[in-house]
Legacy VTK file of the C-alpha trace (Angstrom):
# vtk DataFile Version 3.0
C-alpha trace
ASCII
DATASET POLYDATA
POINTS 157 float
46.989 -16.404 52.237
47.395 -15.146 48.425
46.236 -11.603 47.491
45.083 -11.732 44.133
45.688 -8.484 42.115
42.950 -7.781 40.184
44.022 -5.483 36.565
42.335 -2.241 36.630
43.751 -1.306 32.860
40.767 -2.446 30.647
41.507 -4.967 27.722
42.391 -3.902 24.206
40.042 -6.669 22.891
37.044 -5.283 23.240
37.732 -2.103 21.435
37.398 -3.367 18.121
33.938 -4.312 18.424
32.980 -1.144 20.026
34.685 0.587 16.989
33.047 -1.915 14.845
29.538 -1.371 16.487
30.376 2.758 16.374
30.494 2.708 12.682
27.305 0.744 11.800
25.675 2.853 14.082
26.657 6.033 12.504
25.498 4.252 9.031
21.870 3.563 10.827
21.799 7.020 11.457
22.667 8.129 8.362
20.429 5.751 6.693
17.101 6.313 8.642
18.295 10.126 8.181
17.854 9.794 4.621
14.692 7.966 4.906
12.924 10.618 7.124
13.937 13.378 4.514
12.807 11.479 1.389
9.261 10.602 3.211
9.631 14.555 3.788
10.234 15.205 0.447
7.384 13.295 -1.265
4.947 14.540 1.963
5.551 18.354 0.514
5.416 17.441 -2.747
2.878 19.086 -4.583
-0.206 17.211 -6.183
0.398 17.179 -10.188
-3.234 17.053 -11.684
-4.847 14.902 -14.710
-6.163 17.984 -16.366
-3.778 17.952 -19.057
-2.700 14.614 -19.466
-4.499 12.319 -22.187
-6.702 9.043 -20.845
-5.258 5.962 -22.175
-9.063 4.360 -22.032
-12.332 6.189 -22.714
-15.547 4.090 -21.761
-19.088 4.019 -20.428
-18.991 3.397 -16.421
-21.341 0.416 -16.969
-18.668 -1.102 -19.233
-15.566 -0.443 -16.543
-18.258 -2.019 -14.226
-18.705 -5.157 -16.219
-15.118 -5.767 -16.688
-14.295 -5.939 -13.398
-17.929 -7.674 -12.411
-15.935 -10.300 -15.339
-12.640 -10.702 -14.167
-11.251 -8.742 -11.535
-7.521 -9.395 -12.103
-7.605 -8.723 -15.824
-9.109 -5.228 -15.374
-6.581 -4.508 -12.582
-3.775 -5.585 -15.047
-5.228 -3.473 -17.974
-6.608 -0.260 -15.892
-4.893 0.037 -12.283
-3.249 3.034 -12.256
-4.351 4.404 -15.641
-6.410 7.239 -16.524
-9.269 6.823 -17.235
-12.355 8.701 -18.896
-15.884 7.335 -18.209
-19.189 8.656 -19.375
-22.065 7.537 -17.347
-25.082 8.847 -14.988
-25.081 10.365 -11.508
-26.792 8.198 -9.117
-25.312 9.579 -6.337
-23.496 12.485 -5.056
-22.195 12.959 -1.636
-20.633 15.608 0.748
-17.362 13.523 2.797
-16.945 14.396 6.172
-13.829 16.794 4.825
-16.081 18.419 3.104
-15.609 17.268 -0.249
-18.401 16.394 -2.818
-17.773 12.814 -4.538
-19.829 11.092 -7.218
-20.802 7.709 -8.261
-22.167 6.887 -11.749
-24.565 4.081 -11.966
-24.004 0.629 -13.511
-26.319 -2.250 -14.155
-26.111 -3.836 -11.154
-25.808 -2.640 -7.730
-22.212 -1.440 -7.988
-20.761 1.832 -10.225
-18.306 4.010 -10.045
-17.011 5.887 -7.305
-15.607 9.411 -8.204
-13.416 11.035 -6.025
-12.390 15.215 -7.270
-9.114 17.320 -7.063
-9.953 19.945 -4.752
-10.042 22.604 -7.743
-12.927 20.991 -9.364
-15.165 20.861 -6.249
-16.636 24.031 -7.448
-17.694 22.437 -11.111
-19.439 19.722 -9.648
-20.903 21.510 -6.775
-24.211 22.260 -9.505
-24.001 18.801 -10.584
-27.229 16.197 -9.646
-28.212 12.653 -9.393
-29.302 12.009 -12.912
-27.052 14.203 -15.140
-25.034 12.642 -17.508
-21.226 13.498 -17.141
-18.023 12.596 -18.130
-15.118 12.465 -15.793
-11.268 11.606 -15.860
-9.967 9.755 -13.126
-7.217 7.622 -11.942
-8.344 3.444 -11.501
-7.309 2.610 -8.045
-9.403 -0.657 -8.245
-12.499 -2.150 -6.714
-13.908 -1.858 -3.381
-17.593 -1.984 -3.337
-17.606 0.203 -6.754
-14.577 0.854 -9.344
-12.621 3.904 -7.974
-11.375 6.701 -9.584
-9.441 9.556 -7.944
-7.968 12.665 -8.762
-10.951 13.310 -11.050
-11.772 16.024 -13.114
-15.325 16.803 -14.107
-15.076 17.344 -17.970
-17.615 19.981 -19.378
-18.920 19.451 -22.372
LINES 1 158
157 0 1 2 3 4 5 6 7 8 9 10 11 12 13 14 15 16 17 18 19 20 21 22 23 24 25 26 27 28 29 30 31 32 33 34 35 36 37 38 39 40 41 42 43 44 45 46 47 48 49 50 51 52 53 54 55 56 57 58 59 60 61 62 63 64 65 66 67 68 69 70 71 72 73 74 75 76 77 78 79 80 81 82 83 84 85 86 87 88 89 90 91 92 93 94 95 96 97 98 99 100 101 102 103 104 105 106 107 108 109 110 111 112 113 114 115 116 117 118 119 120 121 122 123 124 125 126 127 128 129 130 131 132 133 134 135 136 137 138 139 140 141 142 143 144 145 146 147 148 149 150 151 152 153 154 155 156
């Protein structure tokens, strides 16, 4: 009979792979670290309004309408993103379940455009009804149902 002795002292090989595996782990850590605190960052970061800032377009709401009713991708390209002031009539104005009033001016067709307001004009438009002419500044976000704007700002005549 032959008694086996079995080595209790661990091997050296696998240590460099748990060293290896140590050190990307750390740099995960690090890395989803600095993720969390930029996402952090840009959460508390506070909302810069339009108010001051110049539109690069100014046009009636049926035009923004018919440009995108035209050729979808070509307004994107030329407005996402932008700001934009349109001048149009009120054919609807309603209270979101936050609260918040939001407009849409009326095109030709069934579609317009949909305004969504910065909390400090809620106020202005507050007075404002279905039929009024207005102007308002916005940001183009695109086309849903209706051309969106956001970050709007009701401007007074």
């Amino acid at each position: 009979m032959s008694v086996h002795v079995i080595n209790s002292i661990p091997s050296r090989a696998g240590f460099p792979k748990f060293a290896a595996m140590k050190k990307i782990g750390i740099i995960l850590f690090v890395l989803i670290l600095a993720a969390a605190g930029y996402a952090y960052y840009l959460f508390q970061k506070p909302h810069t309004s339009i108010a001051d800032k110049s539109p690069q377009f100014k046009l009636a709401a049926t035009a923004l309408v018919s440009e995108y009713s035209k050729d979808e991708k070509a307004a994107n390209e030329k407005y996402l993103g932008k700001i934009i002031e349109v001048n149009g009539v009120i054919s609807e104005k309603v209270k979101d379940e936050k609260g918040k009033f939001n407009i849409t001016l009326q095109a030709e067709d069934l579609s317009g455009v949909g305004c969504e307001f910065e909390p400090g004009n809620q106020e202005l438009i507050k007075n404002l009804h279905e039929g009024d002419e207005v102007r308002i500044k916005g940001i183009c976000t695109g086309v849903l149902m209706d051309v969106v704007l956001v970050d709007c700002i009701y401007m007074k005549e």
